[in-house]
C-alpha positions in Angstrom: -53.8 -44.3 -10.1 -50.4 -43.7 -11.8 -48.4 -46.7 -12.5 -45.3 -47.2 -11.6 -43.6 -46.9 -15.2 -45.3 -42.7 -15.2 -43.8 -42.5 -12.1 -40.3 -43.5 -13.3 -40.9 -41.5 -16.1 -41.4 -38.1 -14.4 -38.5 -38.9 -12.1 -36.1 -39.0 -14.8 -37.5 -36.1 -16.9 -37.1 -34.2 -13.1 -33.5 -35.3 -12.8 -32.5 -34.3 -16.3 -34.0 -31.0 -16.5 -31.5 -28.1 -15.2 -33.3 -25.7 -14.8 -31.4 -23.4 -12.4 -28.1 -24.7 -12.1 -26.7 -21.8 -13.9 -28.2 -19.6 -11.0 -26.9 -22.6 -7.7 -23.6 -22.5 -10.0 -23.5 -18.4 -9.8 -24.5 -18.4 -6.1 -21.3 -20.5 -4.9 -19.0 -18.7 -6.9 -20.0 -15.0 -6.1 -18.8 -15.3 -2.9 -15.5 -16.4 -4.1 -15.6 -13.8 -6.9 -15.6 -11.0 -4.5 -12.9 -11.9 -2.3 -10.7 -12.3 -5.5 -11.8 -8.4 -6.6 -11.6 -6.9 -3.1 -7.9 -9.2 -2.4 -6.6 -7.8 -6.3 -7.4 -4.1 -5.4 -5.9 -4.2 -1.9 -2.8 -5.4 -3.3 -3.1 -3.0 -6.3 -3.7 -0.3 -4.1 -1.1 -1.0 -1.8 1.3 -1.2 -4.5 0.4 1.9 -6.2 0.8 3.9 -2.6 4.5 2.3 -1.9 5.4 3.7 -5.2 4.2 7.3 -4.8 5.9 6.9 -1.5 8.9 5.6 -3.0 8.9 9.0 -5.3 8.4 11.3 -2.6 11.9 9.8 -0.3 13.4 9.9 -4.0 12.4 13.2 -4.3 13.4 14.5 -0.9 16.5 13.2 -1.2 17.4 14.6 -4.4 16.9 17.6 -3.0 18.7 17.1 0.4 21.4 15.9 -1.5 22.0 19.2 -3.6 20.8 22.2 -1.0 22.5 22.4 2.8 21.7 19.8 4.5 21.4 21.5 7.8 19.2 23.8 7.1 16.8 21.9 4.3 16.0 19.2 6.3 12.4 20.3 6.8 11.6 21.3 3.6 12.8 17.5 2.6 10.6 16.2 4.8 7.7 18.1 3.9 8.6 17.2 0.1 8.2 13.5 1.7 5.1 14.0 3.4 3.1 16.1 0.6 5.0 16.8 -2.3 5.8 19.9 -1.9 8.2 22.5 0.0 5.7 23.5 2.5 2.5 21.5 3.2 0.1 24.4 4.4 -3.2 23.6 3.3 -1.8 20.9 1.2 -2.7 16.7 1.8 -0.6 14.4 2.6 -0.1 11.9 -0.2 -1.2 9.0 1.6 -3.6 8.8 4.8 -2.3 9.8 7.9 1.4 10.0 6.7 2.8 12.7 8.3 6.4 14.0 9.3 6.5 11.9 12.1 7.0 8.5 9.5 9.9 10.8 8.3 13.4 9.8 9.0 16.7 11.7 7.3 20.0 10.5 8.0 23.3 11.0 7.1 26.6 9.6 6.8 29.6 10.9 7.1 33.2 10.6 5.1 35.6 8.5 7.4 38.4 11.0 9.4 35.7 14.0 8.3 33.1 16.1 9.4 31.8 16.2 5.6 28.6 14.9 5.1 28.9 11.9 2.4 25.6 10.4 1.7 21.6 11.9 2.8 19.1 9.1 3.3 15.4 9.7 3.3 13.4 6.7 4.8 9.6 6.2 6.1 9.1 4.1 8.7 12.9 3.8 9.4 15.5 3.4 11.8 14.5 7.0 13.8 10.7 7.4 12.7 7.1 5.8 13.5 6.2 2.6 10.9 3.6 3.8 8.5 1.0 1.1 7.8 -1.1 0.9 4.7 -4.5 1.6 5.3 -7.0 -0.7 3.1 -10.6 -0.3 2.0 -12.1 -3.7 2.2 -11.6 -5.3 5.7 -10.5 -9.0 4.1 -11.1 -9.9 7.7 -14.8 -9.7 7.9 -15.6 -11.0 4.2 -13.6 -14.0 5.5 -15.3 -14.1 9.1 -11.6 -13.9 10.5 -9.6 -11.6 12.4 -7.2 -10.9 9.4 -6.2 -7.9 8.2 -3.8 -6.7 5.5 -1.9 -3.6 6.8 1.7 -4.3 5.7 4.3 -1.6 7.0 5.5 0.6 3.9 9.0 1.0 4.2 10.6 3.1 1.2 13.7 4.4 1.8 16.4 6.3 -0.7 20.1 7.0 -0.2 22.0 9.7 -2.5 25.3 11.0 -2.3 25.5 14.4 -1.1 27.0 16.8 -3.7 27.2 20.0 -1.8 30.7 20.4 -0.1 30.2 21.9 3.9 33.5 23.1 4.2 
């Protein structure tokens, strides 16, 4: 029979050892671990599309603002949409953005027909909201029914250097 004093003995050598804790220390933080990578790239890759989207209503209206604006208006918005004058064959340069999410406007010098200023928005005033798209559904890592799909909203205004008289 094992006396009491062995038995004390192997408990404490039993609650000293650690053995393992690394891997019950690594097994609670994983979980956490991959909701921090999956939350940085969402927000990485959402910034990184509002910024080519940016470009592309910067670019169209740097080109709306030197050309006729009455008759340019499509290539503008197809300079929004893929980069380029005409978008055959080309993709778009974020999903399902197309020239729908496109909205040009213009303003108009006070007591004149002349236009002032050419505007190039998506998701504006006289277009459908375009919604960024993530890869990772936050929601179901979470067990919740969140999900990050901001609108993106860039929008560009330039003064209009052609004269239309």
């Amino acid at each position: 029979m094992k006396t009491r004093p062995m038995i004390l003995a192997k408990l404490r050598r039993f609650i000293r050892h650690d053995k393992g804790a690394a891997m019950a220390e690594l097994a609670i933080l994983v979980p956490f671990l991959i909701l921090l990578v999956a939350a940085i790239s969402e927000f990485g890759r959402y910034f990184q599309q509002y910024t080519a989207l940016a470009k592309s209503t910067r670019a169209a209206a740097r080109y709306l603002s030197n050309h006729p604006f009455s008759t340019s208006q499509t290539q503008a918005t197809n300079l929004a949409v893929c980069g380029q004058l005409s978008c055959a064959g080309v993709a778009p340069l974020a999903e399902n953005l197309s020239s729908a999410n496109i909205c040009i406007e213009s303003t108009q010098a006070t007591g004149s027909t002349r236009t002032e200023t050419v505007t190039v928005s998506i998701g504006g005033s006289c277009a459908t909201a375009y919604n960024f798209k993530p890869l990772f559904d936050i929601g179901k890592l979470l067990n919740t029914n969140f999900m990050f799909r901001p609108a993106v909203r860039p929008s560009t205004t330039m003064y209009y250097m052609l004269d239309s008289n």
